[in-house]
ROBA-632882 format. One record per residue: x, y, z of N, C-alpha, C, O in turn. Coordinates in steps of 0.02 Angstrom, whole numbers, plus 50000, padded with zeros to 5 digits. Atoms other than C-alpha are relative to their C-alpha. Layout:
XYZXYZXYZXYZ;...
This chain:
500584997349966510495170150310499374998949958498814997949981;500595000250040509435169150155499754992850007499204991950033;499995005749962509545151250180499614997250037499184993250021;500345000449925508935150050344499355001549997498874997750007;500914997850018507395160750305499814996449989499374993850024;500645003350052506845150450168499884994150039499284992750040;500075004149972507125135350277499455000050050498984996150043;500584998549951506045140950424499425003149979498935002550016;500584997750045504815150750287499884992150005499514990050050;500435006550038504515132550215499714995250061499204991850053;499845003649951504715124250382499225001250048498834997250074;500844998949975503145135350452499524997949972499044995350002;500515001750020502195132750308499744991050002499214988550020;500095008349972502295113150320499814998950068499434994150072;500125002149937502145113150515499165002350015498744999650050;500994997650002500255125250477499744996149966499314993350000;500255005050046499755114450348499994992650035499504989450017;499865007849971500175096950443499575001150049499124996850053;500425000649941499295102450597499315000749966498924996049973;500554997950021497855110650507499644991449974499154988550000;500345006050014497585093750411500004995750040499544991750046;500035006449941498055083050542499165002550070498734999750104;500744996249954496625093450647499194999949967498634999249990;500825001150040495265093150512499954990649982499364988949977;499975005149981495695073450505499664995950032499214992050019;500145001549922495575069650670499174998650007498874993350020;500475000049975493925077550680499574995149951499014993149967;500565002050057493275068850507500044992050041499554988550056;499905009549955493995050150604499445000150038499094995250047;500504998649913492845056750752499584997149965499394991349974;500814998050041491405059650629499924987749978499694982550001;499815007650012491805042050553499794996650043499214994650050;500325006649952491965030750690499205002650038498974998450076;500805001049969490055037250753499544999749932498935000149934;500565001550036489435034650586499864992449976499384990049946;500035007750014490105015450582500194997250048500254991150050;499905005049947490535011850735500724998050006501054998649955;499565003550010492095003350806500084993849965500654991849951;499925006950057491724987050698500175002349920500484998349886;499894997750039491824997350552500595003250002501005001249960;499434998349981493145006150604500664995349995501224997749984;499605005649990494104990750617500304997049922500864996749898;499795000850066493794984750444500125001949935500194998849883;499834996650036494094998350365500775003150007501035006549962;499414998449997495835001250447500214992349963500714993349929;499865009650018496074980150389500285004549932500875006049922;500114997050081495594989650192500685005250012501085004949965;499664994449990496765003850253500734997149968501104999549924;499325000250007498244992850266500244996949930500824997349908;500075001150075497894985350090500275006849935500575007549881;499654992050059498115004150027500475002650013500715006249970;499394996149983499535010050120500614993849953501084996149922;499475004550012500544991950066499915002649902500395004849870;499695001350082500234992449864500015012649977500245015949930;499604992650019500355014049870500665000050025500985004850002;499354999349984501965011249949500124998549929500115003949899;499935001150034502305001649785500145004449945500655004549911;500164994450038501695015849684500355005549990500535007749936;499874993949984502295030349758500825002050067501145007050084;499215000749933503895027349902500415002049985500215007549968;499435000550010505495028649866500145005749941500715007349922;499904997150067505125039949714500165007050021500505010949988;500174992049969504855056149826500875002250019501185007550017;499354998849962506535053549898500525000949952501025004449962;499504999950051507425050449735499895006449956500405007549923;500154995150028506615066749649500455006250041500815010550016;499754994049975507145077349797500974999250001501385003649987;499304999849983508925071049830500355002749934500815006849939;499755000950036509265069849645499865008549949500245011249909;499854992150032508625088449586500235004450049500285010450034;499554996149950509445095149736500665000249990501025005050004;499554996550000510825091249690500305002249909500865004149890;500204996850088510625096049491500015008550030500475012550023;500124992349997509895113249557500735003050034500875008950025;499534997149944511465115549678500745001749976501225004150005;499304997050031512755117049536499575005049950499965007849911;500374995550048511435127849430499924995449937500134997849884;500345003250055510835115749310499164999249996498864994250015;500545001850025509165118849256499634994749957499044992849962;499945001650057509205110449124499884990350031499414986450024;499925006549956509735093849225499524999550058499524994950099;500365001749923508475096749359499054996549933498734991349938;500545001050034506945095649231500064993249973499524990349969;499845005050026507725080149155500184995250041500494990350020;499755006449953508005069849302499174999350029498954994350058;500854999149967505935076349349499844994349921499794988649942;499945001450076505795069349159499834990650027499414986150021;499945010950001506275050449211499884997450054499864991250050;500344999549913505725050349400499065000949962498574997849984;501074999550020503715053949315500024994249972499624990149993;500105006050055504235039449163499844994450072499354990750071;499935005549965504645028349333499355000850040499004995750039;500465001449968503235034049448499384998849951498994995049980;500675002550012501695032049322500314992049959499954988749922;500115009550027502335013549264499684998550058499104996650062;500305002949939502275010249450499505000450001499204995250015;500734996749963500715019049475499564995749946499144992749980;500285005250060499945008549319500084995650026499574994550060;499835007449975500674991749380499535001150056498935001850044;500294997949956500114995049539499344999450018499144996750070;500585000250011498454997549492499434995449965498854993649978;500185008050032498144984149379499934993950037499454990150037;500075006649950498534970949496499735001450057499574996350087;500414997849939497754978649639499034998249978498594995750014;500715001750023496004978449503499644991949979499074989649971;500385007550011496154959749469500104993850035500034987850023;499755004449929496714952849623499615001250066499714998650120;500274998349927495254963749733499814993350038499884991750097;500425004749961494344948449745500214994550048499874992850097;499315003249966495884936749808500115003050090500035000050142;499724996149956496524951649927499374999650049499514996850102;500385000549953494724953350017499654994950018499224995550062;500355003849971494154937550029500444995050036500224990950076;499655003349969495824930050073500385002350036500484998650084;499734997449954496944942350157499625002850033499685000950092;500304998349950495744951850232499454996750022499034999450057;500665002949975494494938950258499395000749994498994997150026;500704995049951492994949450257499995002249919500385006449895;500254998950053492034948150074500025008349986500375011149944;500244994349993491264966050122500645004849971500545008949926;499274999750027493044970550085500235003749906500535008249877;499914999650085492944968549896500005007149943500365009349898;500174991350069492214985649798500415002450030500885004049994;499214994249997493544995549917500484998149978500785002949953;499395000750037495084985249849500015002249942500515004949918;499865000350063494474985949687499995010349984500275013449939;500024992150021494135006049691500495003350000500605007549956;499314997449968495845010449790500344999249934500665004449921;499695000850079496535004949606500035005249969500545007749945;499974992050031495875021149541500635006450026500835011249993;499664994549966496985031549652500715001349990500995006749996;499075002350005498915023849617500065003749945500635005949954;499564998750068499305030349459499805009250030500295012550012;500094995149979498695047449532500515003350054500785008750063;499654998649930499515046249684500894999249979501325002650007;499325000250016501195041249604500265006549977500585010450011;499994992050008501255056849503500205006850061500715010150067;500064995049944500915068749648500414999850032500615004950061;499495003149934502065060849752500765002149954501245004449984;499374996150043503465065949606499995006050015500365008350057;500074992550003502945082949584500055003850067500045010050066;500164997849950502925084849773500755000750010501095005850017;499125000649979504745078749804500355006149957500745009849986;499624995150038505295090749649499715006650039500165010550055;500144992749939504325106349763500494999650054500845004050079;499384999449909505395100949917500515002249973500795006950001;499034999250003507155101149824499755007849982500175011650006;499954992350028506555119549752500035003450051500195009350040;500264997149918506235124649935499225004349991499095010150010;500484994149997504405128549883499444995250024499094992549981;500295001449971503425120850015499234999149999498794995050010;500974997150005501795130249987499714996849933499114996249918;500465004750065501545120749823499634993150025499054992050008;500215004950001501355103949893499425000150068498924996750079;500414998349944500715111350057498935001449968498394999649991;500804997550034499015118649941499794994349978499184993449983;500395004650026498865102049860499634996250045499094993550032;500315005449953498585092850022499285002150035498784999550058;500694995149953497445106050094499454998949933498914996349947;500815002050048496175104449918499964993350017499434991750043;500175004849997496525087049928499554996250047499064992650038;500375000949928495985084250095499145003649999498655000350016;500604997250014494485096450061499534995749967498974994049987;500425004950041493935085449924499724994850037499174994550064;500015004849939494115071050020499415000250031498854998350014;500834998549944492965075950168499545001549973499084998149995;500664996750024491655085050070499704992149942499144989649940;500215007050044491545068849944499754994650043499244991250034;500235005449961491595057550088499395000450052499184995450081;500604999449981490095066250168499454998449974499094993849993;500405001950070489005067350014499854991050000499294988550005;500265005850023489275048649984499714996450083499184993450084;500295002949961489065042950166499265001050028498804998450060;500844998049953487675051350207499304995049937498764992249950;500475007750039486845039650045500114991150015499704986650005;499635005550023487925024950062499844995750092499514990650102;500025001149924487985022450267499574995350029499734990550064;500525003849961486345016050313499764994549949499204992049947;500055006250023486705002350186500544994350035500644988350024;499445006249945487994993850309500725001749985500905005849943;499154998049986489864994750339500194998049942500705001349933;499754999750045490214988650176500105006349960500625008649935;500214992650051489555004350085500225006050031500275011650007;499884991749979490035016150210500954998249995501275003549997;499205000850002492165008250198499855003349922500035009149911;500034997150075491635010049987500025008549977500335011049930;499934994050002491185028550020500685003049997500955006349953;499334995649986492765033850093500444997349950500945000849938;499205003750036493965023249982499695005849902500135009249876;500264996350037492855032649822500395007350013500905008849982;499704997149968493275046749912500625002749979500775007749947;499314996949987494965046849934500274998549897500775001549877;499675000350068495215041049720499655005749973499925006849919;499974994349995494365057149708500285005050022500115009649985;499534995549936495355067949820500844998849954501195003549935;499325002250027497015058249740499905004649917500225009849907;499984995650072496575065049545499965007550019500425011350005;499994993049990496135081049598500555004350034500595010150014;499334999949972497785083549708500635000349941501155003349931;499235002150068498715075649543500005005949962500535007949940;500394994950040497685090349453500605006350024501015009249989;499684995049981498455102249568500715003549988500915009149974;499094996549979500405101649590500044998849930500525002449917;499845002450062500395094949390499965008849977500505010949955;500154995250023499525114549348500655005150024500905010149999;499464993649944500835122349485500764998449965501125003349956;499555002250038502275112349395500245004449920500775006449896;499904997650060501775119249230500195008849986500255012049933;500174992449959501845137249316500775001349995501115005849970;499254998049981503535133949369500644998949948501155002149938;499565000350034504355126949257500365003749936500855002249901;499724994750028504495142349165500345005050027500625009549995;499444996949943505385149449326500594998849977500995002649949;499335005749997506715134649325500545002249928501145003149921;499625000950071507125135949145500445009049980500795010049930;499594996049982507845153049187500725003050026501145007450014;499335000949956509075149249306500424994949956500944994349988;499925003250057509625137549155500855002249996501095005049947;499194996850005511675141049205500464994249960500984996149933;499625008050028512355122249134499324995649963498714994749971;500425004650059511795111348994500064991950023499754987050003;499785009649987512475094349068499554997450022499175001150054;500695004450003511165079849081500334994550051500814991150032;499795003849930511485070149253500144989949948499724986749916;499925005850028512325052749185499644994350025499444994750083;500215005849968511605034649202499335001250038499264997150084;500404998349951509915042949281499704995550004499654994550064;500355007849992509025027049269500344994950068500024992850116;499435001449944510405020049385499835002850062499734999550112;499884996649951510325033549492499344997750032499254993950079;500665000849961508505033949521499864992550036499514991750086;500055007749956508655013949567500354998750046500354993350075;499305001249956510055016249671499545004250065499615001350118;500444994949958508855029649780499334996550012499164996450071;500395002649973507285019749765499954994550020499774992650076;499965007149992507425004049747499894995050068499474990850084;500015000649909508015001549941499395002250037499084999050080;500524996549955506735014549992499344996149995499004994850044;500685002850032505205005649881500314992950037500174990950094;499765007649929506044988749957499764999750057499264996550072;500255001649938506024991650130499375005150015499315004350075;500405000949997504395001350125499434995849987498914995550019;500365005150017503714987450016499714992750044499164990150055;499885003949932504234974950145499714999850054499394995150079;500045000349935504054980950288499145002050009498815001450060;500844998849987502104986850239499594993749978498984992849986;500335006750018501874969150168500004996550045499564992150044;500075002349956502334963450323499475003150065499134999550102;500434995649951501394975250438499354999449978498934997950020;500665005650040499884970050314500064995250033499734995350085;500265006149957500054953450376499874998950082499594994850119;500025000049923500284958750541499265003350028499015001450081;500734998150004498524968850522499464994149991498934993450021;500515006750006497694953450470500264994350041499994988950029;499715005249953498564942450589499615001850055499164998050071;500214997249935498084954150751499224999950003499065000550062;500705003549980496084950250736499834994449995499324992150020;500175005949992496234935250700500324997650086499944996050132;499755002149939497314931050849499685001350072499754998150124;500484994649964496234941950948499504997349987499184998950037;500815005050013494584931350891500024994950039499604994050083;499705003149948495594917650965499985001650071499764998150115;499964998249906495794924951134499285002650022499105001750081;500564998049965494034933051139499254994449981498714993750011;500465004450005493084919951057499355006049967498765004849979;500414993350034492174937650957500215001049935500535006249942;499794995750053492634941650783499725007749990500085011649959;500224996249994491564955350803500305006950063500245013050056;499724996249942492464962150983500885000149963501225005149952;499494996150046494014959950887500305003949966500885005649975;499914995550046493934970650752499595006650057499615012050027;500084993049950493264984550895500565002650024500825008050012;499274996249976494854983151000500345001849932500285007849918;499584998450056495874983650840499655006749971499935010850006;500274996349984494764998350779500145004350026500355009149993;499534997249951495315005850944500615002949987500775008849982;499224999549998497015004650927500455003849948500915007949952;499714995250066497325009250741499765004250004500105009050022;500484995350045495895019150686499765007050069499475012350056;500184993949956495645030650848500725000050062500965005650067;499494998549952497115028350991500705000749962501165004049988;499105001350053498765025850863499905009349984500335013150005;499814995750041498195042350763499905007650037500055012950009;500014995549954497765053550925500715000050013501065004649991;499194999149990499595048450991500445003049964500905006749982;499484997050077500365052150806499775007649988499965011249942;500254991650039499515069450797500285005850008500305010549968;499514992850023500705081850883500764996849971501275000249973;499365000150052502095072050777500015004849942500545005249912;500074997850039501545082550660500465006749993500675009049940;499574994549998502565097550723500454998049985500675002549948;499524999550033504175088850676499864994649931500324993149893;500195003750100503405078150503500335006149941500595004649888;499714993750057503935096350409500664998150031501014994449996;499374999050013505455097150483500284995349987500844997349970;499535005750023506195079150442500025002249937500555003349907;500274999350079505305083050271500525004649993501025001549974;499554995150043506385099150228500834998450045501275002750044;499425001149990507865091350312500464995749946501074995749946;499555005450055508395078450163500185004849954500785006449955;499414994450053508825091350027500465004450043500805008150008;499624995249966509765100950159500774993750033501374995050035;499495004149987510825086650217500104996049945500564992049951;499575002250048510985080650052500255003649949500445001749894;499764995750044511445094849985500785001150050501264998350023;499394999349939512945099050139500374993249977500914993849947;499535007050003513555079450124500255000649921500834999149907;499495000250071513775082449916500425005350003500885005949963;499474994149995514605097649968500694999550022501165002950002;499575002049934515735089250113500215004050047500775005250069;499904995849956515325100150222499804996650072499324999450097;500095004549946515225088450375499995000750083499814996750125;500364997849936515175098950530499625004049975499605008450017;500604999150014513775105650436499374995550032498904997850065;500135005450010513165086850436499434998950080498844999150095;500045000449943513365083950611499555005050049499185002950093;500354995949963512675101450677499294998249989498884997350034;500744999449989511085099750599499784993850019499164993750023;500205006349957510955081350676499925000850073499434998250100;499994996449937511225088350839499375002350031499045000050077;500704994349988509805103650827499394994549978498804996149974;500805003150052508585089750743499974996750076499625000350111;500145003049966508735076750897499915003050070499605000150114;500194999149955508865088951022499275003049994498924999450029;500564998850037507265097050956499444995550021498934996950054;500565004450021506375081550926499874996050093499394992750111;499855003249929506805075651116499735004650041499355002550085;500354994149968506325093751186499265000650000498925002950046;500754999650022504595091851098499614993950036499084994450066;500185008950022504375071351103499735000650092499135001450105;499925002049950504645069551296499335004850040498855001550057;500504997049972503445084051376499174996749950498664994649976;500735003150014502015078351245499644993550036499074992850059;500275005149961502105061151313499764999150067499344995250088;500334998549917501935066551495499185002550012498744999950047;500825001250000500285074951455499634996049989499114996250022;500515003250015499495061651373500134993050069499794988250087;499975007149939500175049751519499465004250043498865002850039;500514994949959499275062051628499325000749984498995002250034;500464998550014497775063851542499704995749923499504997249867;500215004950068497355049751430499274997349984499004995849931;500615001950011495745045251477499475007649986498965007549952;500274995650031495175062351463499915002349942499485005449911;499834996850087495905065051308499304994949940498924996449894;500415006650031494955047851250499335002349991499195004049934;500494997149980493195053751318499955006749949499405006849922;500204995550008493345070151240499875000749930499445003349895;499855000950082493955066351079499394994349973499014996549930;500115006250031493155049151038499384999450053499004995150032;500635003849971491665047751186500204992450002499784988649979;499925005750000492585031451215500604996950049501144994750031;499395001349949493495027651387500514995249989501084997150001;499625005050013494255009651336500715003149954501275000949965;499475000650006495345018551221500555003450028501145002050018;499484999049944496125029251355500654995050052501204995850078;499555006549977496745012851422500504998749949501044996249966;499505002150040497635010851277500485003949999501085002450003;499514994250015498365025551257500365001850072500815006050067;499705000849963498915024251427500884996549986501454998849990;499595003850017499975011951383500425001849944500984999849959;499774996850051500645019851217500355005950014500875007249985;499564995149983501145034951297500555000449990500835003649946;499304997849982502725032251367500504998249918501104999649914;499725003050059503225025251185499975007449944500175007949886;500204993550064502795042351093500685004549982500785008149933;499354995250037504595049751101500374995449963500694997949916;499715006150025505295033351046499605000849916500085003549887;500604998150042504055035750896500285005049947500465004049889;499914994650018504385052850873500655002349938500645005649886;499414999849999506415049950868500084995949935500484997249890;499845004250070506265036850736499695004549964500145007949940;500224995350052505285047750633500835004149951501225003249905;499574996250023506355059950615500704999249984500995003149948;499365002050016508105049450624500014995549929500534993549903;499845002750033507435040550487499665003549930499475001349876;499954993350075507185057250372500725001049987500985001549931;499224997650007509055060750426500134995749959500244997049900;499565005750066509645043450350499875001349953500365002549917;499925000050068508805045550196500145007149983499925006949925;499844995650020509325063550168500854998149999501185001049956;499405002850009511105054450201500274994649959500844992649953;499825005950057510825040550066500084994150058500454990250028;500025004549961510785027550217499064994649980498674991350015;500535006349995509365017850128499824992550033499334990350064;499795006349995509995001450146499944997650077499754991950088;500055000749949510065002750326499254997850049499074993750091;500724999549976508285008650349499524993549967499024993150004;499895005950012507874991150250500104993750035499774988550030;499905005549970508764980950364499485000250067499134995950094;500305002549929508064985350514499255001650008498905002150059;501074999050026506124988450441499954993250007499574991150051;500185006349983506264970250419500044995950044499574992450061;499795001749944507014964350542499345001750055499024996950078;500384996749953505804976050661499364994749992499164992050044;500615001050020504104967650552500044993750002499524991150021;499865008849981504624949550563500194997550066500174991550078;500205000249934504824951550742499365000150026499114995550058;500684998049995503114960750755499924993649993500094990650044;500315003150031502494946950664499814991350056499284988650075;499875004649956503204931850773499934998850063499964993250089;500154999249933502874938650939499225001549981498884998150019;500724999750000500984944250877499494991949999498934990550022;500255006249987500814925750848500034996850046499604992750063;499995003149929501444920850998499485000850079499224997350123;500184997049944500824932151112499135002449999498755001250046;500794998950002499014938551058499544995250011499014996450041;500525004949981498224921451057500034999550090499564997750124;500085000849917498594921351247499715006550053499335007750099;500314993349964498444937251294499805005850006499795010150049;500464996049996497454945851200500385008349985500905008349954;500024992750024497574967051181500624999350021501065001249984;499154997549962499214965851306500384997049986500934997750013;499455002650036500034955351204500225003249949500825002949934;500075000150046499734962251071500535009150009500905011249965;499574994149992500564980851155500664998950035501055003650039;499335002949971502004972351238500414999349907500975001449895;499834999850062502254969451045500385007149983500975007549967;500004992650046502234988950989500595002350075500865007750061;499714997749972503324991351153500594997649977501055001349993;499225004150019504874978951074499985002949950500475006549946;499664997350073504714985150890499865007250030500045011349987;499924991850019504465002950942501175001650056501625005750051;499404998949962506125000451067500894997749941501415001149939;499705002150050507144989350919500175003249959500775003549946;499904997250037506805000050794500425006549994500755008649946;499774990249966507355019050887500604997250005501044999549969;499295000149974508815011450956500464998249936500975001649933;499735003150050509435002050794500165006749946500625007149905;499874995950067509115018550688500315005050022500475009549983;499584993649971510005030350816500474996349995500614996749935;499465003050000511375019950835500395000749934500955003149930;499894999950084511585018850643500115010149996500695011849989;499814992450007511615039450635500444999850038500995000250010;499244998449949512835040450766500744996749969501254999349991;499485002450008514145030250686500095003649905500625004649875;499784995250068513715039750497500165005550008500515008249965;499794992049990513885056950576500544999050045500685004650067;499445001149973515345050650674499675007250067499925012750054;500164996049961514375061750839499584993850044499294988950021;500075004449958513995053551010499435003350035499445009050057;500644999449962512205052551086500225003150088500475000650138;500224999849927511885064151224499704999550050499305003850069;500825001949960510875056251347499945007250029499505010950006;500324995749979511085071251467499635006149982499215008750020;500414995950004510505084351370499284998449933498925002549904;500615002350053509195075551246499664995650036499144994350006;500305003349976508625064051372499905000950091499405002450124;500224997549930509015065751557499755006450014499345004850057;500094995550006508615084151558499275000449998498955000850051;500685000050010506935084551490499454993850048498884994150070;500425002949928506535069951610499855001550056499385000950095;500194996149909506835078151754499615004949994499265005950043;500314994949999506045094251673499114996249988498624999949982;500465001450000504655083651661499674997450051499064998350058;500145002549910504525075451840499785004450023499235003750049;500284994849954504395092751911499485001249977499015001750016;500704996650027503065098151797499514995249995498954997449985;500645005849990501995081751805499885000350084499295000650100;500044999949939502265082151998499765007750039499635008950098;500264992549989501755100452003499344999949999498965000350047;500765000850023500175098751903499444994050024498874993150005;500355002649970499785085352022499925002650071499445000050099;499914994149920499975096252193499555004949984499075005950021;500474995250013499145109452108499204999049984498775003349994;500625004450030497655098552039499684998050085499145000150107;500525001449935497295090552226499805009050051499355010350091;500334993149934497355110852316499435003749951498925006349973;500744995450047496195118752158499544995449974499094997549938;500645004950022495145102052126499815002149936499225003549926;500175001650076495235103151935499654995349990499184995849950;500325007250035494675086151916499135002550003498784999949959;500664997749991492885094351963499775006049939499245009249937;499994996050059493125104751803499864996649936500164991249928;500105001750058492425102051628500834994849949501424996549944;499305004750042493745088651521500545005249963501155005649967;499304997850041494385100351399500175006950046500715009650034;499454995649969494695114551523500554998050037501105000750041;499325004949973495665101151621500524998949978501064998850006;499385001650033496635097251500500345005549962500835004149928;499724993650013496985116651452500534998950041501134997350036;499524995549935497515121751609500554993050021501164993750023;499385001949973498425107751667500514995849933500894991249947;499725001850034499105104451492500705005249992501305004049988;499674993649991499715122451493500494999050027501014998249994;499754999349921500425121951676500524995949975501064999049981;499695004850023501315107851605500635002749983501175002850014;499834999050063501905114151453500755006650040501355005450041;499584995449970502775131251547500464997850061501044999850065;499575000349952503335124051711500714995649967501314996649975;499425003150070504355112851579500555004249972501155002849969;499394996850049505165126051481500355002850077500925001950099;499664994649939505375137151643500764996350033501324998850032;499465004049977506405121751731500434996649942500874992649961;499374999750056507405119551559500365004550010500915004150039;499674992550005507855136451541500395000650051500965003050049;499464995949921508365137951747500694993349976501274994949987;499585004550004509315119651689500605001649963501185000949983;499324997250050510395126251544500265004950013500845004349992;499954997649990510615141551604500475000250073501045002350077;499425003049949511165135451796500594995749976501124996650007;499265004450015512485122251707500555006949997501045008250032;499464997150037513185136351600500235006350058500725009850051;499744996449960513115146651765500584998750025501045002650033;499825003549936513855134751870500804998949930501365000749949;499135000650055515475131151699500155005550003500765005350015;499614996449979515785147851719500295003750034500785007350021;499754999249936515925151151880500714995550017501264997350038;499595007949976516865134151908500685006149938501145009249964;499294999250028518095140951733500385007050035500985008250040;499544992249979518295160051813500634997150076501244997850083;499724999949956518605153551982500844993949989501324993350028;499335004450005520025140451912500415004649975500945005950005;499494995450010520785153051818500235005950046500815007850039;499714997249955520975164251949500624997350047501154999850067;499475003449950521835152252054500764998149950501314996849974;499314999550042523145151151894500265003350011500835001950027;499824993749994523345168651910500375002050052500785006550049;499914999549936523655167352086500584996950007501124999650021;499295004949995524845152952087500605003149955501175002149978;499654997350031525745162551948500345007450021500925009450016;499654994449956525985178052032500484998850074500945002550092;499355001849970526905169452169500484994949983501014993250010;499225004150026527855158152074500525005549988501095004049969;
C-alpha cells in the first residue's frame, strides 16, 4: 500500500509539473512564432534538431542506466552501492557531455553552413555547446531522483529551469529580435545554455541534501561488479538508437525543406510549412501526452525492479493497466482535436493552415501516444536492443519515402510519411511487448471499446452542436463545451460498456448455473 502511494504521490507530481510546463511552453512557442514569424520558426526548429541529435549524445541512455541500475542497488538495501554506481554514471555522463561539446564548438561552422544550409545558423550551433556538459549531469542526477521515488526533485529543477529559460529568452529577444531571425534563433539557444547550468545548479545542491539521507539506509557494503560493463550494457543501445535514429531524423529535418523548395519553387514558403508542422502543429498534438510522459517515466524502476525480483504476473499486470490507460486517454483526445482542429489552430497560433495539418495528424495521436509509453515499458524491461532496431529501421524509411515523395507532393507527402513511420513503429514496438510479457493484445477492450465510446460522443456533440448552434459561439467556449460534452458522454458510454458486459457475464454465468442445478436435481 505504501508502495502504491508513493507511486501515485510521484506520479501526480510529474503529471502537475509536465502539464504546467508543457502549458507555460506552449504559450512561450505562441509568443515566439509572432515575434519571428513562421520563417523563423522554421529555422530555428532546423537549429532545434542539431540540439536534440548531439544532446542525445550527451545525455540518453545515461538516465535509463542510473535509474535501472540504483534501483536495483537500493532494492537489496545497499546504500553504499547505490552512491557508487551514481559515482561512475556522472564519470560517464560529463566525458560525454565534454566530447559532445567540443565537437559541436568546432564543427558549428561545418554543421550550419552544410547541414543546415542556412549560414544564419552558425552563433546558435556554436552556443548550444555551452549547454551539453550541463545537461549531461542533470540528466544523471535526475534518473538517480526517479530510482529513489523522489519525483519532486527533478520535477523543481524543470520548473526553475524552464523559468530561467523564458525570463532570459525575453530579456534577450526583446534586444536581439529586431536584428533579424538570426539573433532572435541566438537569443533562445543563449537562453536555454542558461536555463541548462542553472537546472545542473539545482538537482547537484538537492543531491548533496540527499545524500546524507541515502547513506543511512547504508544496510550492505557490496560494490555492484563490472559497473563500467553494466552501465554500457544499459546505454550504449539506448545512446545508439537515440543517436541514430536522431541523426537520422536530423537528416530527415534538413531533407524535408529542401524537398519542399523543390515542390514549391520557395525556400522561404518552405521553411513556413515546415515551421508549421514542427514548431506549432507537432507540439499542440504532443501536449496532452503529457498526462502519461510521468507515468511511463516512473514505470521503469517499477518494472525493473518486479522483473529482478521475478515477479512476472506483476510484469504483465502493470502492462495491462499502462496500455489500457494509455488507450482510454489516447483515443477520446484524438476525437477532439479531429473535431476541432481548426479551432484549436486559430485560437492557439492565429493561424488556420495549421489546422489543416493537424487535421491530418489527429487520427495518428493514439498511435503516438502508445509508442510512447510501450517504449518506457521496454526499457524498464532491458529491451534496448529492440527499441534500436526498429528506431532505425522506422528513420531510414522516413528518410527514403521523404525523398521520394515530398519532391512530388509536397506537405502530403511529406504526412503520408509520419502516417507509415508513426503506423511501423506502434505496431513493431507492441508486438515486441507482447511476446516479452508473454500477454495478448486486447483489441476489444483497449481499442474497439473506446471507438465506439467515441462514435457516440463525436456523433452526439454533432446533433447537439446543429439544435444549440455553438458554432455561433466564441472559439474557446466551443471548444469547452463541446470538448467537455465529449469528454463525459465518453466516460458515461464506457462505464454503461463495462459495466453492461459484466452485467450481461453474470447474468449469462447465474442463468447457466441454474440450469446445472436443474438438470441435477432431476438426474
Amino acid at each position: 500500500m505504501r508502495r502504491r502511494n508513493e507511486f501515485l504521490k510521484n506520479a501526480a507530481i510529474l503529471t502537475v509539473t509536465s502539464l504546467l510546463l508543457r502549458a507555460v511552453g506552449m504559450y512561450f512557442r505562441i509568443y515566439i512564432s509572432s515575434v519571428i514569424g513562421a520563417e523563423g520558426i522554421g529555422l530555428y526548429q532546423m537549429i532545434l534538431s542539431i540540439y536534440v541529435l548531439v544532446s542525445g549524445f550527451a545525455s540518453s541512455g545515461i538516465v535509463v542506466a542510473v535509474t535501472r541500475m540504483t534501483t536495483d542497488e537500493l532494492a537489496v538495501g545497499s546504500g553504499r552501492g547505490a552512491r557508487f554506481v551514481l559515482r561512475k554514471c556522472l564519470t560517464v555522463s560529463v566525458a560525454m557531455g565534454i566530447i559532445s561539446a567540443l565537437l559541436v564548438w568546432f564543427s558549428a561552422g561545418i554543421i550550419g553552413s552544410e547541414w543546415i544550409s542556412d549560414a544564419r545558423s552558425i552563433p546558435s550551433v556554436r552556443v548550444m555547446a555551452l549547454a551539453l556538459p550541463f545537461m549531461s549531469v542533470s540528466c544523471c542526477l535526475r534518473g538517480y531522483f526517479t530510482a529513489r521515488r523522489r519525483a519532486g526533485v527533478p520535477s523543481a529543477a524543470q520548473i526553475t529551469e524552464q523559468t530561467v529559460r523564458i525570463a532570459v529568452s525575453l530579456l534577450l529577444l526583446a534586444r536581439l529580435a529586431p536584428m533579424g531571425i538570426e539573433y532572435s534563433c541566438l537569443a533562445i539557444m543563449l537562453a536555454d545554455a542558461v536555463s541548462e547550468g542553472i537546472g545542473c545548479l539545482h538537482v547537484v545542491l538537492a543531491y548533496l541534501n540527499d545524500r546524507k539521507k541515502i547513506g543511512k539506509d547504508n544496510t550492505q557494503t557490496r560494490l555492484p561488479d563490472h559497473v563500467y560493463r553494466r552501465i554500457w550494457n544499459i546505454t550504449g543501445p539506448i545512446t545508439a538508437s537515440h543517436y541514430l535514429t536522431t541523426l537520422l531524423r536530423t537528416i530527415e529535418s534538413i531533407l524535408v525543406p529542401d524537398c519542399l523548395t523543390k515542390f514549391l519553387l520557395s525556400r522561404a514558403r518552405a521553411l513556413e510549412l515546415f515551421g508549421m508542422l514542427r514548431g506549432m502543429a507537432m507540439p499542440l498534438i504532443l501536449f496532452p501526452s503529457t498526462l502519461l510522459t510521468a507515468f511511463s517515466t516512473l514505470l521503469i524502476p517499477e518494472l525493473s525492479e518486479a522483473q529482478a525480483l521475478g515477479k512476472t504476473k506483476g510484469v504483465q499486470s502493470a502492462v495491462r493497466r499502462s496500455l489500457g490507460i494509455t488507450f482510454s486517454l489516447a483515443i477520446p483526445i484524438a476525437a477532439i482535436f479531429m473535431l476541432y482542429p481548426t479551432e484549436l489552430a486559430v485560437l492557439v497560433y492565429d493561424e488556420p493552415e495549421v489546422g489543416a495539418l493537424m487535421t491530418a495528424l489527429a487520427p495518428l495521436m493514439p498511435l503516438m501516444y502508445v509508442e510512447s509509453v510501450v517504449a518506457g515499458i521496454l526499457k524498464g524491461l532491458g529491451e534496448q536492443m529492440s527499441s534500436l532496431r526498429y528506431n532505425i529501421i522506422d528513420s531510414v524509411i522516413r528518410i527514403i519515402l521523404t525523398v521520394v515523395l515530398v519532391p512530388r507532393f509536397g506537405m502530403a507527402g511529406f504526412l503520408a510519411v509520419m502516417v507509415v513511420s508513426n503506423l511501423l513503429t506502434s505496431l513493431l514496438s507492441i508486438a515486441r511487448l507482447m511476446r516479452v510479457t508473454s500477454i495478448k493484445f486486447m483489441w476489444l477492450k483497449w481499442v474497439i471499446e473506446p471507438v465506439c465510446a467515441c462514435v457516440i460522443a463525436a456523433s452526439s456533440i454533432t446533433a447537439v452542436s446543429r439544435i444549440m448552434d455553438i458554432y455561433v459561439m466564441p472559439q474557446l467556449l466551443r471548444i469547452v463545451i463541446g470538448g467537455g460534452f465529449v469528454c463525459v458522454v465518453y466516460a458515461l458510454v464506457m462505464l454503461f460498456i463495462n459495466e453492461g458486459f459484466e452485467y450481461v457475464f453474470d447474468t449469462v454465468c447465474r442463468f447457466s448455473s441454474g440450469l446445472v442445478r436443474r438438470d441435477n436435481k432431476r438426474a
